[in-house]
N, C-alpha and C positions, 0 to 999 in steps of 0.2 A: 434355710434362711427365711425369714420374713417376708413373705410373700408380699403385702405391698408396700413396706421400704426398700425392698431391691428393685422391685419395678420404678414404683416412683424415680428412684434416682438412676433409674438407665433412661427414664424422660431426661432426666434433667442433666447427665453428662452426655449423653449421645445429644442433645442442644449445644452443647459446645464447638459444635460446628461453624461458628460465628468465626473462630478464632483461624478456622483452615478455607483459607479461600476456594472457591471452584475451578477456575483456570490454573493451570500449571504453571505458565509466565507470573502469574501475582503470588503464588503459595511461598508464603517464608518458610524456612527450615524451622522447626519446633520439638521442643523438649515438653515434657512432660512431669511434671516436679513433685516426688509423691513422698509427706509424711510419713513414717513408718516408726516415729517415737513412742514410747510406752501407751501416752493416752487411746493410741488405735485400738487397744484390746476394749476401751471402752465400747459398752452396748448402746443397741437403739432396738425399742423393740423385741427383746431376748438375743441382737446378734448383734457379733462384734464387726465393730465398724470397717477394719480391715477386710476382713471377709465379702462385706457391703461393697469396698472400696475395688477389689480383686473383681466380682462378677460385673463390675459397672466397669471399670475400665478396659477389659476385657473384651466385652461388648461392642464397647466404643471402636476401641482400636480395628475392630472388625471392619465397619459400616466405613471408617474416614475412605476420602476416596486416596486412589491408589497413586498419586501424583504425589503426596504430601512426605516431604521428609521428616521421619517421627522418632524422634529418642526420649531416652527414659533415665530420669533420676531421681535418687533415692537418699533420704539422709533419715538418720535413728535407728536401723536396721541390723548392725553389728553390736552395737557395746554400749553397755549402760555407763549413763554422764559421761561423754563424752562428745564434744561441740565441734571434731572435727570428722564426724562418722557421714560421709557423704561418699556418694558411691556414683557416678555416671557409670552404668548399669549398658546402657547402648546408646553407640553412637545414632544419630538421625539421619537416615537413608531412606528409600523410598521401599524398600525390601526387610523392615525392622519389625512388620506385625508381630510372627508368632514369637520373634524371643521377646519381645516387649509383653506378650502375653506369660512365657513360661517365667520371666523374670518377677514380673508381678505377683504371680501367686505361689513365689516361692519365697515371697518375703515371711518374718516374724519380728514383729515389731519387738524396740528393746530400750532405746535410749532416748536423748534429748531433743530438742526442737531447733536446730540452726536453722531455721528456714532462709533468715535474706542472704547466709553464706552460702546456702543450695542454688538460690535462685543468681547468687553474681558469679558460678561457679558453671550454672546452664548458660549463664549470657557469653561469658569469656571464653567458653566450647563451642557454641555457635558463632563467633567472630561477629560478637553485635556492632563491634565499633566498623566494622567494613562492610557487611553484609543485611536486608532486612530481616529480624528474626524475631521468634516469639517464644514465650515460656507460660506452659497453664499450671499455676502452682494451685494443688491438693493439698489442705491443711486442718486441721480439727484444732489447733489450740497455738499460743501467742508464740515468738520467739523469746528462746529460752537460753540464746549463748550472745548476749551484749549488742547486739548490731540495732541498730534500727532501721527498720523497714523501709519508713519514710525517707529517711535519709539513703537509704539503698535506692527505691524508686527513682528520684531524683541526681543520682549519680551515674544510675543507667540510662537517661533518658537524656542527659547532657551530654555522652558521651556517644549514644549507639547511633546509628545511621536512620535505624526507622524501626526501634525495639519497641515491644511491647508486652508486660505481663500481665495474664488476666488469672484471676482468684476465685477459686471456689474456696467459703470457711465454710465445713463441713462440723455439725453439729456444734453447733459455735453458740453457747448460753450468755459472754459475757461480752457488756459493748465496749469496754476496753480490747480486747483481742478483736474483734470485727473491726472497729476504727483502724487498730493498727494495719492489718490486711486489706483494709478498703482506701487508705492514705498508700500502699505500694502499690495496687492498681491505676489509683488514680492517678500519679505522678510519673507514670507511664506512661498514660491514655487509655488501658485499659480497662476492664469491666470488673468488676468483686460481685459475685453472684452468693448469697447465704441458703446453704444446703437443709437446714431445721425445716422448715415448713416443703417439704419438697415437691408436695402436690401444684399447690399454687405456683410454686415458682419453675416447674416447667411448663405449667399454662403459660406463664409469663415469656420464659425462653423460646417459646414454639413462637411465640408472635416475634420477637427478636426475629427470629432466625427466618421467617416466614419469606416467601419470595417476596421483593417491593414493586411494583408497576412501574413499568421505566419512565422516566421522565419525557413531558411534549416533546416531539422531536423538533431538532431546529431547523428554521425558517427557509425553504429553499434548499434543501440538501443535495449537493450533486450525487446525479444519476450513476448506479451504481449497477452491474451486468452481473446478474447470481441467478442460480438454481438451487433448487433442494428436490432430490427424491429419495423414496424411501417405498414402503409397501403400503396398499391403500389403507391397511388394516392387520391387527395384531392384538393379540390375547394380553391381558395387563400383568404388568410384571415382566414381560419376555424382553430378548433380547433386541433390536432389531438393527440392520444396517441401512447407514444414510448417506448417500452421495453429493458432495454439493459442490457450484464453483460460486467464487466470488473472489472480493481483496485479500481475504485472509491477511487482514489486519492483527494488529494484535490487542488480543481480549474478544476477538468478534468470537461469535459460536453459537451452536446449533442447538435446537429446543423443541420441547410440545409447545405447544401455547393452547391452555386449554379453553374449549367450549368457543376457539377463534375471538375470545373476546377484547383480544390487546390488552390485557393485564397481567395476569397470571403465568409465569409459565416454567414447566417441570422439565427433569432429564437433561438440565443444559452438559454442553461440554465442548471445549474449545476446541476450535478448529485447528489450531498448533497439534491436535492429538494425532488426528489422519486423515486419511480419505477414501473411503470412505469411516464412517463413525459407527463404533457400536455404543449405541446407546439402550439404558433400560426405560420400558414402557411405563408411563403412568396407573395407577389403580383407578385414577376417575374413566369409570363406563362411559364411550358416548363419542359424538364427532367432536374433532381437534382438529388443529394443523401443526404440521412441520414447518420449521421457521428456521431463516438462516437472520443472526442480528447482528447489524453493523455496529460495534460498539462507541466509535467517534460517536457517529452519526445519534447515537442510540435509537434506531428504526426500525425494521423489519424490511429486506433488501429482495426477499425470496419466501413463498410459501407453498406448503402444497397440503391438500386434504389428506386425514386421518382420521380413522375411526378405534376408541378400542373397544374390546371385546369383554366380555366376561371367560373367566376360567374357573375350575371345578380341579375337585382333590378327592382321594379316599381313602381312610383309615381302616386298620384292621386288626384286632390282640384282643386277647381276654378281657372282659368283664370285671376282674377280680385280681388283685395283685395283693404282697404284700409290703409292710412297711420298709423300706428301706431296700426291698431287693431291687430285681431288673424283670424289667415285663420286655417281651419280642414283643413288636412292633411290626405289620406290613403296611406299606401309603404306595399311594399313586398320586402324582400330581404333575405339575407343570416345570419341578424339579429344574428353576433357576437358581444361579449364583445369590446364596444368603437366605434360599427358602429353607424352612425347619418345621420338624415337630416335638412338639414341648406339651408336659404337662401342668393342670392348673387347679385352682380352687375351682368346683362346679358354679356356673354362673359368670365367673370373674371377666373382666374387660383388659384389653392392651392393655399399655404393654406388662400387665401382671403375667409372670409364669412362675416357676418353680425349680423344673430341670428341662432342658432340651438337649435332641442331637441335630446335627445339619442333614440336611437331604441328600448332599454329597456322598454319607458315609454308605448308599445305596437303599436297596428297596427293603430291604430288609435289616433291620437295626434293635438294638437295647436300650433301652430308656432307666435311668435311676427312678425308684418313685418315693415317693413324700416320705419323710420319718414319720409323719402325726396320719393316725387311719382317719377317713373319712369318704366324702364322696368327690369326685374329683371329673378331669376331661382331657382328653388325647384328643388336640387341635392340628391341625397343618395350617401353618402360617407362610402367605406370599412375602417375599421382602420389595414391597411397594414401598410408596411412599405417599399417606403411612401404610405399617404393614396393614395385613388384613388377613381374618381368618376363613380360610376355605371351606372347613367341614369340622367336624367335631364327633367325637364320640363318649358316652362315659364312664367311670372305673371306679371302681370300688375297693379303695385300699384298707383294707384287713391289720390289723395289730399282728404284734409278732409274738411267739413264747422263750424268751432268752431265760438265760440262766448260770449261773458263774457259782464254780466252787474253790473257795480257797484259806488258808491255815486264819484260824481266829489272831493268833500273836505271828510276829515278827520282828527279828531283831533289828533295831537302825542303821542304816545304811547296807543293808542287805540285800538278797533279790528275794521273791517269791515264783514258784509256777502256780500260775493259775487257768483253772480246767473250765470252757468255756461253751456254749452252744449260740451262735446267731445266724447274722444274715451271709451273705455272700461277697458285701464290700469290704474290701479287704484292709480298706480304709477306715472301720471301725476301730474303736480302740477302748481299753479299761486304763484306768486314771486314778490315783489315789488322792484326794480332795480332805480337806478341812471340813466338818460336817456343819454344814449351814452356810457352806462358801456359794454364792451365785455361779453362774454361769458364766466370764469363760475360766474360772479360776483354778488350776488343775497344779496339785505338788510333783509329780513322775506319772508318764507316762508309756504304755506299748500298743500299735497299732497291733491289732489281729493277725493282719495277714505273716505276719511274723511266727503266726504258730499255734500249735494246742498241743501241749499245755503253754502258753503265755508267759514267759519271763518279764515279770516285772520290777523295776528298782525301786526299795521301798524308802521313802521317806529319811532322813537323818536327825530330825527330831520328833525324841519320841512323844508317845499321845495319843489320841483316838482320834483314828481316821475313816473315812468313806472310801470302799472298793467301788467305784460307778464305771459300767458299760455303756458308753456312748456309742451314737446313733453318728457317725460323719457328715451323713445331712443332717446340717443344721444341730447336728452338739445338741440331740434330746437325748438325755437322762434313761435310759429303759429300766438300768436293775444297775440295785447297792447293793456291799457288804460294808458291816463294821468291822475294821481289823484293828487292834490294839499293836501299835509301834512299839519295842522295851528298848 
């Protein structure tokens, strides 16, 4: 994939956080409403937007905190023209990450665009008219099966109890299609956020979603008996545990508050959670406090000194890999929940990567490397906030020597074997393509790992076609033949 359009836009949906509250009493139940109409094979950048859509959501779903009831649906995914291909894919629970992740990247986009019948289809599954709930619809292009949007907007928001849809349009060229999507956010309450410029606009989102300084406290507040302890000091990133008494109100909860300055503060989490709190440590180096905050009140009821620390990482693999295979990997580091090592462009900044594993997966791990040779870097990433990179090393990825043999003719609707040499992912695959057709545009396909020699189905109309061996990262092109269909 596209190294800075996938990043860019894991800024800009991991900012979607707006939409999932941090306290557990305030988090609506939320769907997640994801396009998968024909337009998704459209590119950005040389890659398909799906694909874009898959590692960004992915992501996301990772990082949301773990209170938040999350489901996933899906409309365009089975059959072409047709306006009633909607799928609630998972229900919304608090336990729904990995299959909302396996579901997601086992879409193939196919058919048409119902979006405002997906999006009254998430509301009516979440019991809007009884319940607060939310829906983030994912879309690249207009509805395409009669409904209007606007008029959907406003039928849900007359009806729900405290619904709200917010809208990302995802490479979205035309301002008729943006209007229509930014008239069903609005008529909600919600946000319409445009995906095209994605740089700027998670600059934009970060400031959105940025902590706010809480408002003067009011006048004479009664006196309130709390505590907060915790350890005087802690490496950034780590985990730590926090003891506190007070009202235990509801909404009140526990925080850094950094550099003590009554503005700012990181790692909140309600007090409804426990008692004692595990919470994660901030990446800002330096003296802080622990803070219990009264939420009426909006104050500060209890605090106690905290310093964090710096932490240190170490990488360790070859120099030298090659394209598309798996380089081992050794690290050392502070091995918290969501820390990773991932490979990148040499030089590149956050959140650009390429391919990563979790640290989870132990000290010892395989990494995918880039399809395109060049020079690159093997990072260990804290999952701060933001992340931060620990150490770095760098690699040097080498081109491959592929090579496919197979009959000049073929009969239409046929198979061939085809005799192959590549990499190791088995996830490769050769493709019989229109000659001068772009990328992702493939007639029959067979994934590698399926075999050598390679059975492939050929074409059924005949013609001159391209035999091409892709690269599964990232769908590069390594080696053609021309075969003649009869």
């Amino acid at each position: 994939m596209n190294v800075l359009t996938r990043c860019q836009l894991i800024g800009l949906l991991t900012t979607l956080s707006f939409a999932f509250p941090v306290a557990a009493a305030e988090a609506p139940r939320t769907t997640l409403v994801l396009d998968a109409s024909g337009s998704m094979w459209g590119q950005i950048d040389g890659t398909p937007k799906i694909s874009i859509a898959q590692n960004v959501i992915s992501d996301l779903v990772r990082k949301l905190p773990g209170e938040i009831e999350l489901g996933l649906t899906v409309y365009g995914h089975r059959r072409k023209g047709d306006c009633g291909d909607i799928e609630s894919l998972i229900q919304p629970s608090k336990d729904s990450r990995e299959a909302i992740i396996k579901g997601v990247n086992q879409i193939k986009p196919k058919g048409k665009t119902p979006l405002s019948a997906a999006v009254l289809q998430a509301a009516k599954e979440l019991r809007h008219t009884e319940e607060k709930a939310t829906v983030v619809l994912v879309s690249d292009g207009e509805e395409t099966c009669n409904l209007d949007p606007c008029a959907v907007g406003r039928e849900l928001e007359k009806t729900g109890i405290d619904f709200t849809v917010h809208v990302v349009g995802f490479d979205i060229a035309e301002a008729k299609t943006r209007e229509q999507l930014q008239c069903l956010a609005k008529e909600t309450g919600g946000k319409y956020l445009n995906a095209d410029s994605a740089a700027g606009l998670a600059d934009a989102l970060t400031q959105v979603t940025a902590a706010a300084p809480l408002p003067e406290p009011a006048p004479d507040p009664e006196p309130q008996l709390a505590s907060i302890s915790g350890p005087s000091q802690a490496a950034a990133g780590s985990v730590i545990s926090v003891a506190w008494e007070g009202p235990a109100d509801r909404g009140d909860y526990v925080a850094i508050l950094l550099n003590g300055d009554g503005e700012v503060f990181a790692s909140q989490k309600d007090v409804k959670v426990g008692n004692p709190l595990e919470i994660k440590v901030t990446p800002e180096i330096g003296q802080h406090e622990l803070v219990y905050v009264d939420a009426d009140a909006r104050t500060i009821i209890a605090r106690a000194p905290f310093e964090v620390t710096e932490v240190s990482a170490s990488l360790s693999a070859a120099d030298t890999a090659t394209a598309g295979d798996t380089l081992e990997v050794s690290w050392t580091g502070p091995a918290n929940s969501g820390d990773y090592v991932d490979i990148a462009v040499k030089d590149d900044v956050l959140p650009h990567f390429i391919n990563y594993f979790d640290v989870s997966e132990g000290p010892n791990a395989t990494l995918r490397m880039p399809s395109k040779p060049g020079d690159y870097e093997l990072r260990y990433i804290a999952n701060t906030d933001p992340r931060k990179i620990l150490t770095k090393i760098p690699v040097t990825v080498e081109d491959v020597s592929l090579s496919m043999k197979a009959p000049k003719t073929a009969a239409a609707g046929s198979t061939i074997n085809v005799l192959w040499n590549g990499t190791s992912n088995p996830k490769d695959y050769i493709a019989f393509a229109l000659p001068g057709e772009p990328l992702p545009h493939i007639v029959t396909m067979a994934e590698t790992g399926e075999g050598n020699p390679l059975s492939i189905p050929v074409p059924d109309q005949p013609g001159e076609y391209e035999l091409r061996y892709f690269f599964a990262a990232h769908d590069r092109i390594v080696q053609t033949l021309t075969v003649t269909v009869e």
